[in-house]
N, C-alpha and C positions, 0 to 999 in steps of 0.2 A: 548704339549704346543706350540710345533712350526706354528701347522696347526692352533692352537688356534687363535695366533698370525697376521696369515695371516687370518684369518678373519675378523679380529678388523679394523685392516689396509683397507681390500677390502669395510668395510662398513665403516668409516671414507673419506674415497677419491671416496666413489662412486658417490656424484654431485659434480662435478667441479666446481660450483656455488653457495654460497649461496641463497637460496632460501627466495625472502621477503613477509615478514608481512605487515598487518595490510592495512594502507593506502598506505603503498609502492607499494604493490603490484598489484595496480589500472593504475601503469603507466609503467607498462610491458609490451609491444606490445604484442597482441595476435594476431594469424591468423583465422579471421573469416568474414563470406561473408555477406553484411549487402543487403537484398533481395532491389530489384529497384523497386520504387513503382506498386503498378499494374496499368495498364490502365484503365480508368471508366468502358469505354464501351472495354470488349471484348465478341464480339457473335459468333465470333470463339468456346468458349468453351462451347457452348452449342451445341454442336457436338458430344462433349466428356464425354464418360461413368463415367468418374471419377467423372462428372460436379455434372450428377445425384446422382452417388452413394452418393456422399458427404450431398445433401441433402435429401436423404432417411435415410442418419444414422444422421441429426438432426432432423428429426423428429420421428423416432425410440427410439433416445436416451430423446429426451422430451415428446414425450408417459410415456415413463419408470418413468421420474422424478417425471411426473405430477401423472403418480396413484400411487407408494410408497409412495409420499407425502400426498399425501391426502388422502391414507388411515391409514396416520399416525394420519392423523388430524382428522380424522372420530372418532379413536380407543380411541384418548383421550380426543373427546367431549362425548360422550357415556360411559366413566370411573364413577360409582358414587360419588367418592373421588380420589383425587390426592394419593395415595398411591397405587392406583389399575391404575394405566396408568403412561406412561414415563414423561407425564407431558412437560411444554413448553421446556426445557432442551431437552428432547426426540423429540421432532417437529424441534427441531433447529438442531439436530445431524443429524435426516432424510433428512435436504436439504441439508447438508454441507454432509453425506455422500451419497448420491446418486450423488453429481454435484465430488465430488473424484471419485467415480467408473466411472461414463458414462465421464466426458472430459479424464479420462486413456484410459478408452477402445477407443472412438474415436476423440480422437487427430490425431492419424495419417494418419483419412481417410478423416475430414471434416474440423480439427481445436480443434471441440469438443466445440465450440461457446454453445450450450443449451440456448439460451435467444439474445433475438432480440437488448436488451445495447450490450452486446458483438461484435455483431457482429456490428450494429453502431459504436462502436468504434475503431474497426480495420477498416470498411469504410474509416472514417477519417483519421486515420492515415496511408492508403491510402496499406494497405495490403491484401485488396481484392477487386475485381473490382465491381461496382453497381449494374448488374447482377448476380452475385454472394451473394451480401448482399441481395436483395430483394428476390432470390430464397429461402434465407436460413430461412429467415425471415417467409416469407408464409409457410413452414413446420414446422418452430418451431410452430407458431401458432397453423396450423392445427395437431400437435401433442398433442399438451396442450389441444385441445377440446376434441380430442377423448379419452387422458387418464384422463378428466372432467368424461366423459359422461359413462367407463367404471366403475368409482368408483361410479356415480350415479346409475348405471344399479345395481350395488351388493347391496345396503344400500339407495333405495329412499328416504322413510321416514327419515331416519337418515340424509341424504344428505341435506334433503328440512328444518328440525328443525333446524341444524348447521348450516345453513348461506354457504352449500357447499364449506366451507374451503375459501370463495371469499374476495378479499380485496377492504379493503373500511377503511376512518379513524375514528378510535374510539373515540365513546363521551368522551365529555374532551376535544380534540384537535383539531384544526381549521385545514382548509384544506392546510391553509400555513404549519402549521406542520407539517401536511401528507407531502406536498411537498418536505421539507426541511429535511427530514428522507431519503425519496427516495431519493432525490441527492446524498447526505452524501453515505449511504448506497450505492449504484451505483458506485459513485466515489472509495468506499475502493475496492471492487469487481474486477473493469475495472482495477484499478490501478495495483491490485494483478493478473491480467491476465497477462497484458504490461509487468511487473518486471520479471513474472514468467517465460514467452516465451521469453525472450530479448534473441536477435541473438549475444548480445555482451558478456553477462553474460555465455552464453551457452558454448560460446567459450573458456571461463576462467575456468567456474567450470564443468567438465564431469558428473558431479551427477546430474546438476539440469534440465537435461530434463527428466530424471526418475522422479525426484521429483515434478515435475513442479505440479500434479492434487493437490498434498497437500495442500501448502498452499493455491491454488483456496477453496478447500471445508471448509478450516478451516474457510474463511473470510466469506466467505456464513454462517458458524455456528456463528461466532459472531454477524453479522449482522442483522442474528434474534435474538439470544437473547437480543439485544438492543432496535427493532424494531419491534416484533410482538406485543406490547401493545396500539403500537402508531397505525400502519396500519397491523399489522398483514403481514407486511414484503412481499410487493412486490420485487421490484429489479429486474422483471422480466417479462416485458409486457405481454408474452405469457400467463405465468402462468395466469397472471392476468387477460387475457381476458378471456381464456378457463374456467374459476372457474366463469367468470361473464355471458357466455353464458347461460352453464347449471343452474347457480340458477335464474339469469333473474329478480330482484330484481330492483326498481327505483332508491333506494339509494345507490344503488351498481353502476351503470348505472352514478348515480350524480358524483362519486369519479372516474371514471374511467381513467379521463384525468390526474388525480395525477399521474395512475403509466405509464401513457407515457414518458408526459413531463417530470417528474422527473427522470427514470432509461436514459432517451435520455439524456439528460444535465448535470445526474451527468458522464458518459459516453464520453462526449463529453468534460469536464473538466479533466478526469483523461488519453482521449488522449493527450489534449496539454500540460499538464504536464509532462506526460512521455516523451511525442515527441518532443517539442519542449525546455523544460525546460529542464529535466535534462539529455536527450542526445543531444540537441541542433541538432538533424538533420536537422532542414533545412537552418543550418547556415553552414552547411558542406561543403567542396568542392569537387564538382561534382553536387552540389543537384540543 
């Protein structure tokens, strides 16, 4: 019982501290290094192997995206009935789990950006240099085409009757709606990247840079399920280019500038909310 005793006691007085809750514990200095913006121009790092590697694993990693995806969407346009395919549930699991797998795997060599709002959005808020966003940008693209053009190569016919999985806004809805989907959609995405990566948060909870791919792909799965009846859920310029290469359609061609402007702007809204709203960084001192 003795030794019992001196247990009780060792784990009762083991934090010297009580330890706080809730919203208390938002105002606990934590030690963490908040990154200095990057420079626009720096052409120093394109010198550097890492510069490349970085944009060979996104365009690697959005090859991957683009054919699981779209041959998810092959599988369940070619289903006779919805009981024989995963159905639009199954199409929205596909993007949300493929953008969890590929930004784990390469997060820590590129970011793990996969989509050209992404990386617009760290542009702006000013954590990677312009060189760097346009490098990433033109691979993401040219990733997106070729894993178009491999899913074309396996299933032509298939490819060419289903509208190649390519986005465009569905009868019914005006192109403001398509727009106003995209931003929306963009915005929840970008914002759940910013919340996800935060160098503040990181510093407070140790779990959520392990964590951090999850809730990215979850919001990608809600995203479509809200969004692919309206536009068939861009959010993702690349995607959306390379799906309009290979099928080469006029009315595909017509909507195209929805999924710029929209995944840019919603994007572009969910940096200065994170950035400027609710961490106030450039009201900081030093900034």
């Amino acid at each position: 019982m003795e030794g019992r005793d001196e247990d009780v006691r060792v784990g009762a007085n083991r934090y010297s501290e009580r330890q706080a809750l809730g919203t208390s514990a938002q105002n606990i200095s934590k030690d963490y290094n908040e990154a200095p913006p990057a420079p626009l121009f720096e052409p120093v790092e394109m010198h550097l192997w890492s510069f490349w590697r970085a944009g060979i694993a996104e365009f690697v990693a959005t090859f991957l995206f683009i054919y699981i995806t779209l041959l998810t969407v092959m599988g369940v346009s070619r289903a006779k009935n919805k009981c024989q395919s995963v159905g639009v549930q199954g199409i929205a699991w596909s993007f949300g789990g493929m953008i969890f797998a590929l930004v784990y795997s390469t997060a820590g060599v590129s970011g793990g950006h996969i989509n050209p709002a992404v990386t617009f959005g760290f542009l702006l808020a000013r954590k990677l240099s312009l060189i760097r966003a346009i490098f990433y940008i033109v691979m993401q693209c040219l990733g997106a085409i070729c894993g178009a053009a491999v899913v074309k190569g396996f299933q032509p016919s298939l490819f060419e009757t289903k509208k190649g999985g390519a986005n465009f806004v569905a009868h019914g809805f005006s192109k403001g709606d398509g727009l106003g989907a995209e931003i929306l959609g963009t915005f929840i995405l970008v914002y759940t990247v910013f919340s996800a990566t935060d160098a503040k948060r990181n510093a407070r909870d140790s779990h959520v840079p392990i964590l951090a791919p999850l809730p990215i792909g979850f919001a990608v799965f809600l995203v479509h399920l809200a969004t692919i009846p309206i536009t068939g859920t861009g959010i993702n310029p690349a995607r959306s280019l390379g799906t309009a290469i290979l099928y080469n359609r006029h009315h595909v061609w017509d909507d195209q500038w929805v999924f710029w402007v929209g995944p840019f702007t919603g994007a572009a809204l969910a940096a200065i909310y994170h950035q400027v709203v609710l961490r106030a960084i450039p009201f900081k001192s030093g900034n």
